[in-house]
RODO-2510 file (C-alpha; in nm, 4 decimals, decimal comma):
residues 380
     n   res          X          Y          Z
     1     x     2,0481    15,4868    10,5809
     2     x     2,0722    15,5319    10,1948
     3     x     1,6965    15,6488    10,1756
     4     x     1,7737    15,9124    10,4541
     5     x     2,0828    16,0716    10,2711
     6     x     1,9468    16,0921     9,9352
     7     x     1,6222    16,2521    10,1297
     8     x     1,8704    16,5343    10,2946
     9     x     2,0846    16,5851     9,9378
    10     x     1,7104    16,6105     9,7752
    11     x     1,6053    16,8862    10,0598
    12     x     1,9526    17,0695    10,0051
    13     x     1,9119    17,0669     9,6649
    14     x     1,5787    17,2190     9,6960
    15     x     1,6345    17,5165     9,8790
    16     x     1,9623    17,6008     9,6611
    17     x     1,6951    17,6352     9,4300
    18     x     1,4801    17,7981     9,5655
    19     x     1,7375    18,0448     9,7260
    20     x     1,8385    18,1254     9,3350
    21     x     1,4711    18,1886     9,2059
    22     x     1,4118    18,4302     9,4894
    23     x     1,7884    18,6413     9,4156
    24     x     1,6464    18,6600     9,0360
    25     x     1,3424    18,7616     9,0798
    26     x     1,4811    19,0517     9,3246
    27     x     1,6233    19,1563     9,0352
    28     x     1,3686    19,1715     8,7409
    29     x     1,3961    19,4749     8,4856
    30     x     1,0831    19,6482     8,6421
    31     x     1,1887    19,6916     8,9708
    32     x     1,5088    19,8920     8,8650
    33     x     1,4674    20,2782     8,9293
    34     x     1,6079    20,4317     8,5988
    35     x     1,8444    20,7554     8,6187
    36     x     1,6893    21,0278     8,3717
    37     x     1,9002    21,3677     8,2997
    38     x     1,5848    21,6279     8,3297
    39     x     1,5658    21,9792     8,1726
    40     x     1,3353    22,1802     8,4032
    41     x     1,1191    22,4837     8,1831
    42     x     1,2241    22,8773     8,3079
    43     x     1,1470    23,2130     8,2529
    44     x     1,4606    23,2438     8,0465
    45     x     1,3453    22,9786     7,7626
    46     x     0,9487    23,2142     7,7958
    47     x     1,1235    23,5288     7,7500
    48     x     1,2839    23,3603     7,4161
    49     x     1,6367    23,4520     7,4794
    50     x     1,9537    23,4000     7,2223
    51     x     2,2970    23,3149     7,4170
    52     x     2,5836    23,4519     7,2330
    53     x     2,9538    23,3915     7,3352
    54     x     3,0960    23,6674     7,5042
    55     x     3,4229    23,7963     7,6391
    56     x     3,5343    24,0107     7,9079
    57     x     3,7675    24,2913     7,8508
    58     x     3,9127    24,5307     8,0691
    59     x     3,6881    24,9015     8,0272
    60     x     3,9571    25,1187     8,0653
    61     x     4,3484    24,9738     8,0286
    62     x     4,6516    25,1721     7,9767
    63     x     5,0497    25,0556     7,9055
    64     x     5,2699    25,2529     8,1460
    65     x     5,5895    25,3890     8,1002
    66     x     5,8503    25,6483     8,1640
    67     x     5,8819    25,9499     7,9194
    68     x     6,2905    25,9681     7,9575
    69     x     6,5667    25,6878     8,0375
    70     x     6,6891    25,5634     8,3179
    71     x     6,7616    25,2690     8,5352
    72     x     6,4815    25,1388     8,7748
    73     x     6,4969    25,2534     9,1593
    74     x     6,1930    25,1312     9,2810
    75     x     5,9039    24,8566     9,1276
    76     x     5,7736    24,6589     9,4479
    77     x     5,4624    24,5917     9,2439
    78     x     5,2553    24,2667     9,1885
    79     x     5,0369    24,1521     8,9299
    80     x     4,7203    24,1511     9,0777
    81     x     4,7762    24,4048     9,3080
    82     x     4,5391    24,7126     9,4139
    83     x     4,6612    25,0412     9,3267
    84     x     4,4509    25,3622     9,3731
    85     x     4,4674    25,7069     9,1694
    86     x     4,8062    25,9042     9,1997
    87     x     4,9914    25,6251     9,3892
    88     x     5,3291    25,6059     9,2845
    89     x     5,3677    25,2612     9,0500
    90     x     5,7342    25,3075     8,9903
    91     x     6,0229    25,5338     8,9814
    92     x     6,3886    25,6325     8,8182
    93     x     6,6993    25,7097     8,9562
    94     x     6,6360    26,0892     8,9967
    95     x     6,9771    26,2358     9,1229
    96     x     7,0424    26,4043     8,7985
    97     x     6,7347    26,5296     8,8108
    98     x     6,7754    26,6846     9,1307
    99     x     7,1502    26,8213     8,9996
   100     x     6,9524    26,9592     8,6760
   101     x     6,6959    27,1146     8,8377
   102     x     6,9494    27,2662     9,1350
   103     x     7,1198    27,4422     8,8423
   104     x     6,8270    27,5642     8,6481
   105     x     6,6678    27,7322     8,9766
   106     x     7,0222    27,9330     9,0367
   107     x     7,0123    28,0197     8,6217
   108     x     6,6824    28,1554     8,6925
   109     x     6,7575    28,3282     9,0360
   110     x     7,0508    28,4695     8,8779
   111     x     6,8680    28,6428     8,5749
   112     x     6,5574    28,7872     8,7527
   113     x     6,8143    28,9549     8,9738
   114     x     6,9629    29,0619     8,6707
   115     x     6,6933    29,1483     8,4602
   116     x     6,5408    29,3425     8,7737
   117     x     6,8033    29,5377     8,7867
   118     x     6,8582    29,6148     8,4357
   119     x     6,4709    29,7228     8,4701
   120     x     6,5600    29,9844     8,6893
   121     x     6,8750    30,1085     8,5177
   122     x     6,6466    30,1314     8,1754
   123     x     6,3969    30,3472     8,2993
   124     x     6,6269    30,6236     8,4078
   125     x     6,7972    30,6417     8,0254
   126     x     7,1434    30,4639     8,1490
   127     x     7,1265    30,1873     7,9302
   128     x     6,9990    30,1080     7,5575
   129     x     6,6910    29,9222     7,4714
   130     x     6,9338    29,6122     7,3363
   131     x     7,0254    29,5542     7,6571
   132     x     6,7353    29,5700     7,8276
   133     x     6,5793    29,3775     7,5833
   134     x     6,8603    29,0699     7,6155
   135     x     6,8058    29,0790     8,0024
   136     x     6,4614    29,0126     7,9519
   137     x     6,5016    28,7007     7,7157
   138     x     6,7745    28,6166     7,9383
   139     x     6,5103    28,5429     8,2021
   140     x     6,2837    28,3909     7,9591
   141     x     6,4740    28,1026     7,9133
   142     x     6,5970    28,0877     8,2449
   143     x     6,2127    28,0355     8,3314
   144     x     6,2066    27,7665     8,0318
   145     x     6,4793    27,6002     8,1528
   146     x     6,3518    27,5666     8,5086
   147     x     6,0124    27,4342     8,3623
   148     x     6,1703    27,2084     8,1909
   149     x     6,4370    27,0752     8,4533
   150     x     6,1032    26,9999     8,6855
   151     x     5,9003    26,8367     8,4590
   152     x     6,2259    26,5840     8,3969
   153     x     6,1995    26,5229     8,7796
   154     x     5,8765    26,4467     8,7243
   155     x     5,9082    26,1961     8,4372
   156     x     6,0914    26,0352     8,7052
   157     x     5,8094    25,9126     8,8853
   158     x     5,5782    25,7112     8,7486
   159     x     5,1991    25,6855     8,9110
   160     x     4,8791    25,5145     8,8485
   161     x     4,6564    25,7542     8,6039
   162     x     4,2913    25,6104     8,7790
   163     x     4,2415    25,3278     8,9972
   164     x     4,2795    24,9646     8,9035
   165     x     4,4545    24,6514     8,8726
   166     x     4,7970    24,5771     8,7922
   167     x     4,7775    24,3586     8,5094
   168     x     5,1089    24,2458     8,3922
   169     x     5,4602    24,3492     8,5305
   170     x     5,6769    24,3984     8,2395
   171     x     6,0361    24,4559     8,4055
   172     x     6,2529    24,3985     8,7113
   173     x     6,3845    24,6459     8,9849
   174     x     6,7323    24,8664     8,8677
   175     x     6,6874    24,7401     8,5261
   176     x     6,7955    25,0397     8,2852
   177     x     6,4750    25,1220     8,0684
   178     x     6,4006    25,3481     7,7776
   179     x     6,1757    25,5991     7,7227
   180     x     5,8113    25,5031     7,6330
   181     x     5,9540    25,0647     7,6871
   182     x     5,6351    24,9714     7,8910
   183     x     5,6838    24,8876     8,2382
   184     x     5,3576    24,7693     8,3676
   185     x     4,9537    24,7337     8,2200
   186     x     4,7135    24,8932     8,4260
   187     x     4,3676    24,7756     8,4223
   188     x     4,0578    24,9666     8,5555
   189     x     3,8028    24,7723     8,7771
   190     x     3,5145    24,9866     8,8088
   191     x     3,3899    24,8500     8,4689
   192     x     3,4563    24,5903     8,2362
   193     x     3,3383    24,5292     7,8840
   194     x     3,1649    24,1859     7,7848
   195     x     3,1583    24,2013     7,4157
   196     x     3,0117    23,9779     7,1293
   197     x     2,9850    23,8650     6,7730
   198     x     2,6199    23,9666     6,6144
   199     x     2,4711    23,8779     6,2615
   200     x     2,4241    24,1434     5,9968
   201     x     2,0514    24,0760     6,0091
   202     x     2,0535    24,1736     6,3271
   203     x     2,1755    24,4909     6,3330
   204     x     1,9945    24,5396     6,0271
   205     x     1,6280    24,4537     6,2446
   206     x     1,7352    24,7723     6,4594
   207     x     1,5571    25,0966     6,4046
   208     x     1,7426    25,3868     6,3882
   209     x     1,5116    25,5270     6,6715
   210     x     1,5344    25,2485     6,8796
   211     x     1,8090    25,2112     7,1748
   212     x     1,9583    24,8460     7,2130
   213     x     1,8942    24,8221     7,5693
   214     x     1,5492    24,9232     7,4731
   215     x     1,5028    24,6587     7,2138
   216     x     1,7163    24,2989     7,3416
   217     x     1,7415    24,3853     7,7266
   218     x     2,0670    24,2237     7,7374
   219     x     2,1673    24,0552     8,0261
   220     x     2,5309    23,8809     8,1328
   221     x     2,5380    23,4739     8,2253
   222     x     2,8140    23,3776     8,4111
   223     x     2,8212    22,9487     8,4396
   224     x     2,9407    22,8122     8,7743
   225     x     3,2476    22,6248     8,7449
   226     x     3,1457    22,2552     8,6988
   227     x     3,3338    21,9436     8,8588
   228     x     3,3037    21,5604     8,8274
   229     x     3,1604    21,4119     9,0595
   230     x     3,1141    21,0260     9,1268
   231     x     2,7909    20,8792     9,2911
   232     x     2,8389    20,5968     9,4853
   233     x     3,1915    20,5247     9,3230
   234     x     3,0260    20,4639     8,9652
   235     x     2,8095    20,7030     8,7378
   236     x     3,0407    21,0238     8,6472
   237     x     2,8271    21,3569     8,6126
   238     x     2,9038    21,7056     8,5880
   239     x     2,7634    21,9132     8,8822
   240     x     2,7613    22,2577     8,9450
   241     x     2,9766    22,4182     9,2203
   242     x     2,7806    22,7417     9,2649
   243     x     2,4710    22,9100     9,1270
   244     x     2,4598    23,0698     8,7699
   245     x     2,4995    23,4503     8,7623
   246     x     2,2921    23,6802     8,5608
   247     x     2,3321    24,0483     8,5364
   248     x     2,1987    24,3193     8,3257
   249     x     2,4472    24,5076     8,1310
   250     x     2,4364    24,8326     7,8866
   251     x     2,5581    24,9013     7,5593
   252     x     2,8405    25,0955     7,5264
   253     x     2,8982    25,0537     7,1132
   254     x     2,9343    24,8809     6,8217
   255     x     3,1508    24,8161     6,5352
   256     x     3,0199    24,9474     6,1537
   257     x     3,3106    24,7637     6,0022
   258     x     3,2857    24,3585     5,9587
   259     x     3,4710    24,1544     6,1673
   260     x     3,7383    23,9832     5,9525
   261     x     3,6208    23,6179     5,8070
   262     x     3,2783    23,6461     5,9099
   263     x     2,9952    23,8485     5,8379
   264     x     2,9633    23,9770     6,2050
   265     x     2,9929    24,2807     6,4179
   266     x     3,1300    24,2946     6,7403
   267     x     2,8733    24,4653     6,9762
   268     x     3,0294    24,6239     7,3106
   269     x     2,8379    24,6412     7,6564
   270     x     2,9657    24,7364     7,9765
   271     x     2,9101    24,5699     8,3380
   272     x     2,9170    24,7122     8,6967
   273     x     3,1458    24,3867     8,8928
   274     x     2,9230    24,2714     9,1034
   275     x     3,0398    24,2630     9,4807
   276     x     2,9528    23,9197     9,4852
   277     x     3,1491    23,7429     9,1669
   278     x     3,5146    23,7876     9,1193
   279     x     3,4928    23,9354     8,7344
   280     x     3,7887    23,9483     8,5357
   281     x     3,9096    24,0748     8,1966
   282     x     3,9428    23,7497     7,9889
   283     x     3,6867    23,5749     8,1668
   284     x     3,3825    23,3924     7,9341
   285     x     3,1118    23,3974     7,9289
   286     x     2,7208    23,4558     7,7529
   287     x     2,5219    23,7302     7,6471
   288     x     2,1403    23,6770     7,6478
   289     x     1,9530    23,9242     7,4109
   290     x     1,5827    23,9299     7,4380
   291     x     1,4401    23,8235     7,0584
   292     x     1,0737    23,8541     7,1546
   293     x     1,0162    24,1931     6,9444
   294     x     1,1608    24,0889     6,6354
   295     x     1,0036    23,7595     6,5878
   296     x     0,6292    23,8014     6,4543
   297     x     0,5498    23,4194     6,5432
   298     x     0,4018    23,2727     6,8258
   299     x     0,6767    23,2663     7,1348
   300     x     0,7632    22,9346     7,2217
   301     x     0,7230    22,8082     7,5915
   302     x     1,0509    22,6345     7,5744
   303     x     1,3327    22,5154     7,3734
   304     x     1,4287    22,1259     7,3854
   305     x     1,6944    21,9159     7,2837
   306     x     1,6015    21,6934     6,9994
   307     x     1,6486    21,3886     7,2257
   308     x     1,3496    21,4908     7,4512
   309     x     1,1028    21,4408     7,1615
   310     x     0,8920    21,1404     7,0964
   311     x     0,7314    21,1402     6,7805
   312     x     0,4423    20,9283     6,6907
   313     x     0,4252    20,8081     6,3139
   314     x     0,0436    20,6976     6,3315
   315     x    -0,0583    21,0094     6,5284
   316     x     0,1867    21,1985     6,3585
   317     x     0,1924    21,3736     6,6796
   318     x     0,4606    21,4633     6,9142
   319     x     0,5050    21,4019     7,3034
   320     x     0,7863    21,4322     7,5988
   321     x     0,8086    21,3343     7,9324
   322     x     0,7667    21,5218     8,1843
   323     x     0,8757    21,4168     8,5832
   324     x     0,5656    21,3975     8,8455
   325     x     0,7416    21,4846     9,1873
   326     x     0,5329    21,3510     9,4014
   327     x     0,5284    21,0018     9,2218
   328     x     0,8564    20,9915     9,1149
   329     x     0,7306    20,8334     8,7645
   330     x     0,6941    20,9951     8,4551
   331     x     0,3551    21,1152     8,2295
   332     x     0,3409    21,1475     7,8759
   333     x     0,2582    21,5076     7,7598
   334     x     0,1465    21,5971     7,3882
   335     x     0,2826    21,9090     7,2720
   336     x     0,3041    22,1563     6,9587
   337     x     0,6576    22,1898     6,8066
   338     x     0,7692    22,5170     6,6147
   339     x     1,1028    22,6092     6,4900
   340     x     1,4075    22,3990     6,4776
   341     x     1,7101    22,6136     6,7013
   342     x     2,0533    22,5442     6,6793
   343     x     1,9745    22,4617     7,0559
   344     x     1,7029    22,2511     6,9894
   345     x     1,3417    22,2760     6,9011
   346     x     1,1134    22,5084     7,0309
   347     x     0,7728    22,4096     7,2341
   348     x     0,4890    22,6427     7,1360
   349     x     0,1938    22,4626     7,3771
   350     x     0,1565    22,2130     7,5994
   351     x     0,4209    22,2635     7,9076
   352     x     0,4267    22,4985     8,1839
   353     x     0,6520    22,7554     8,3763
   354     x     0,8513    22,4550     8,6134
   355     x     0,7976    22,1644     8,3947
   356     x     1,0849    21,9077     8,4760
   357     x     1,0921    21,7414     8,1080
   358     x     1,2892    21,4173     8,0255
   359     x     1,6367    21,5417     7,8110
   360     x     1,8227    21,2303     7,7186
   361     x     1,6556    20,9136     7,6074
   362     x     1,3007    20,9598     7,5627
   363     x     1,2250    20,6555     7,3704
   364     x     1,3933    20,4400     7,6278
   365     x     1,1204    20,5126     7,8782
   366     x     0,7832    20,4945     7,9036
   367     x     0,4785    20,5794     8,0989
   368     x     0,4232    20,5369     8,4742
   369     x     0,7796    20,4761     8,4960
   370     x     0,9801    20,5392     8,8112
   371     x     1,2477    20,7608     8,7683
   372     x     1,5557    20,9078     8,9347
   373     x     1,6082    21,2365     8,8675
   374     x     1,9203    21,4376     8,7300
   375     x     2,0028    21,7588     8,6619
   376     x     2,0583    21,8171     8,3283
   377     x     2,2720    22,1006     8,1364
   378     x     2,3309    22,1652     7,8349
   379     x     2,6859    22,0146     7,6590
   380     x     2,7007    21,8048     7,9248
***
């Protein structure tokens, strides 16, 4: 009876074992599909484009106000709000207006009857030249006066000089207000201004003869808005929420006078809204100049973070990683390195147009390996 229970503790014992050998080596370092942040090669990088930060301003903006005082009758406005040419923003308490301009039209009725009849009366000799003469300014002034009296009707009303946004609401209804005391910003929306911060040298590149579009073909990058997102509860990344936006813009002008604590200019260009992107003045976002004609070197295929570079001290060459689709696992690719970027490094041979190249972490993987894939941007 002994023999048969230390036979069944022996078997148990056993296949604990064994049970533990097999859970480990379900679990060995090579079997584990590593997560690599990937940088995939564009047109953009090709064309060898320089981001600047840029910021969006408002074309055409203008602070509204009355020209006389008075208190507030109407102001139903909202920021935000829609308001087309000639609508009427705001407007005064006009009943003196009214009373003023009432009494300037009898002054004036009242001396053109006079003056008409003094007219008469002078050319058949029964009165002087004096007189004739005073009726005359008489009904001068009268005129001035009536002018005058309308026009302060007018500055009564207050409407939108061209089509735009309200901005900012600067008062409340029946508040009393004085002359020229803002009331509301008024922003235009067929245009808006994306301006930057440029280097001396290159303005200084520019030919006289030459156009900027002509020479950088600037273009406008807005980012999508990026959120957190968790995969499978662990692993925080920063996705994307929509597509990146890029549109060509124009130059509009440029400053010839420094910009104060730096040796920069601010360039100005000038966007069309696109339908599809909700543009607004204060928005950021990048500039991308074309540098291809003003750099004599070879143009580099791409431009790499540091961190996708794998240097080889007895080759002395250098090599990245680039993904294989199809596989899933990674190749090693030897490739040329020119110029060191604030962005990076820049690629001169050895990738293509659609390359997906390792970003982060190139010496922690090697070749053949199996990867999974992330999208990788940089900052992030």
């Amino acid at each position: 009876m002994k023999l048969a229970q230390i036979s069944l503790i022996s078997i148990m014992i056993s296949t604990v074992l064994t049970g533990c050998g097999q859970v480990e080596s379900a679990v060995t370092p090579s079997s584990v599909v590593r997560p690599v942040k990937l940088v995939t090669i564009d047109d953009n990088v090709a064309q060898n484009l320089r981001a600047f930060p840029a910021k969006v301003a408002a074309s055409q903006q203008a602070d509204l106000a009355f020209r006389i005082n008075g208190e507030l009758k109407k102001l139903n406005l909202t920021e935000g709000q829609h308001v087309e040419k000639g609508d009427l923003l705001s407007q005064l308490d006009d009943r003196d207006a009214k009373n003023a301009l009432l009494n300037a039209e009898a002054n004036h009725d009242l001396a053109s009857v006079d003056f008409k009849r003094k007219e008469e009366i002078y050319k058949r000799k029964l009165i002087s030249k004096a007189e004739y003469d005073t009726a005359k300014a008489a009904l001068k002034s009268a005129k001035a006066a009536l002018y005058t009296a309308r026009d302060q009707l007018e500055y009564t009303r207050l409407e939108a000089p061209f089509s735009g946004t309200v901005a900012k609401v600067h008062l409340d209804n029946h508040q009393n207000v004085q002359a020229t005391q803002v009331v509301l910003t008024l922003q235009g929306d067929k245009q808006v201004d994306v301006s930057i911060q440029v280097p001396e040298s290159l303005l200084m590149s520019l030919k006289r003869d030459t156009s900027f579009d002509e020479a950088f073909k600037p273009m406008v990058r807005f980012q999508a808005p990026k959120t957190l997102a968790l995969e499978n509860g662990f692993n925080p990344t920063m996705t994307s929420s929509g597509k990146t936006s890029v549109y060509p813009v124009q130059y509009k002008e440029h400053a010839s006078k420094v910009s104060p604590g730096s040796q920069t200019y601010e360039v100005v260009f000038t966007l069309t809204p696109p339908a599809e992107l909700n543009v607004l003045p204060g928005m950021s976002a990048e500039l991308l100049l074309d540098m291809s004609s003003f750099n004599g070197a070879q143009q580099p295929v791409a431009v790499l973070p540091m961190t996708a570079i794998v240097r080889t001290d007895n080759t002395n060459e250098s090599k990245v990683w680039r993904y294989q689709p199809d596989s899933k696992k990674l190749e090693a690719v030897t490739v040329t390195l020119g110029q060191t970027r604030s962005t990076g490094v820049e690629v001169i041979s050895g990738l293509n147009i659609g390359d997906q190249i390792v970003a982060v972490g190139a010496t922690a993987v090697k070749d053949n390996m199996e990867v999974k894939p992330l999208r990788w941007e940089r900052g992030v």
